[in-house]
C-alpha positions in Angstrom: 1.7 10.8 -7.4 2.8 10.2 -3.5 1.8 7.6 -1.4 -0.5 8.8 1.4 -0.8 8.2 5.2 -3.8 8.9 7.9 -2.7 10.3 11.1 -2.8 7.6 13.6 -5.6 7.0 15.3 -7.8 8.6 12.7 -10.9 6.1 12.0 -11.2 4.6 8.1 -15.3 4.6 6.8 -13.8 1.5 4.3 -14.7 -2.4 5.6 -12.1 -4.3 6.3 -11.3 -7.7 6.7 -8.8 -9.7 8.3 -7.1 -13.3 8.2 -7.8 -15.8 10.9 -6.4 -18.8 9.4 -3.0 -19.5 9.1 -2.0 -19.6 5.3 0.3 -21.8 3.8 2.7 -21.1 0.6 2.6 -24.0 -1.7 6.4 -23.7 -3.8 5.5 -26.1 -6.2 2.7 -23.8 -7.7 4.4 -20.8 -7.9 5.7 -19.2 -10.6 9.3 -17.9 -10.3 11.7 -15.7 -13.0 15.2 -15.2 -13.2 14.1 -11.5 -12.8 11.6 -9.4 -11.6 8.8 -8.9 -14.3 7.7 -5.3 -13.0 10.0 -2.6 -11.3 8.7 -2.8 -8.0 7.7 1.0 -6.3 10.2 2.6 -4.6 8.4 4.2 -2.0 10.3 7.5 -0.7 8.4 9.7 0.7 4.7 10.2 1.5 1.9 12.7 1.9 -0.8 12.9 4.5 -4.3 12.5 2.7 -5.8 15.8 3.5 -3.0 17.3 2.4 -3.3 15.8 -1.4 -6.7 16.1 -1.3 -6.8 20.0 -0.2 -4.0 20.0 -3.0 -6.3 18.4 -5.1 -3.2 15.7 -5.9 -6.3 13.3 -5.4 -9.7 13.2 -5.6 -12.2 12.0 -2.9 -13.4 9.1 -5.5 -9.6 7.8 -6.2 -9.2 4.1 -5.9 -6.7 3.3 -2.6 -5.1 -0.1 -1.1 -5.0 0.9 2.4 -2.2 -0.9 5.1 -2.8 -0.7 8.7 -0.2 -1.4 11.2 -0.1 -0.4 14.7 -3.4 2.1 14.2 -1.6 3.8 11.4 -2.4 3.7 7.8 -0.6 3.8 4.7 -2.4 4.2 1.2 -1.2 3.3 -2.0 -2.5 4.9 -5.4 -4.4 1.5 -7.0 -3.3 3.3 -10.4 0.8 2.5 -9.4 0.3 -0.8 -8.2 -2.0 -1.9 -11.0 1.4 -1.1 -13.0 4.5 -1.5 -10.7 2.3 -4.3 -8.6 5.1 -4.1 -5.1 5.7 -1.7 -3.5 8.1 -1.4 -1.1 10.1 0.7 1.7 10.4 2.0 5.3 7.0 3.2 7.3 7.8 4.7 10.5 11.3 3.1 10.4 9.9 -0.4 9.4 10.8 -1.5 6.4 7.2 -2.7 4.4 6.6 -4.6 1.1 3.0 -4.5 -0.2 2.0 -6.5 -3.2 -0.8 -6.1 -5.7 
């Protein structure tokens, strides 16, 4: 299945929410391998959503985890991440790592 984007500018129905504080990253309590435990997704190429839904590659009801960046979004199928868990490559010449 492809990863989907939104044209920019088009508005999302879904709540978001966003960060305010700064976080901080704790080494001690993290838990680090030799090597990666899951093969993270390689993200090549993606589809515009009305495209895979028209196409009915998706359905209206299919779970998402939706990035924004610079009034663009970037959905990712819940269904690979809840088995790959990263995913990673380049959106509009940026490269992105998302993590599930």
């Amino acid at each position: 299945m492809p990863v989907l984007h939104w044209q920019k500018g088009l508005k999302m129905d879904a709540t978001t929410t966003q960060l305010t504080g700064a976080a901080t990253f704790d080494a001690k309590r993290a838990i680090l391998h030799q090597r990666d435990m899951f093969r993270p997704l390689a993200v090549q190429h993606t589809e515009r959503l009305d495209d895979a839904l028209s196409g009915r590659v998706v359905r209206g009801e299919t779970p998402l985890l939706v990035l924004e960046r610079d009034g663009a979004a970037l959905a990712l199928l819940t269904s690979q991440m809840i088995f790959h868990h990263v995913a990673q490559g380049e959106w509009s010449g940026t490269p992105f790592l998302a993590t599930f």
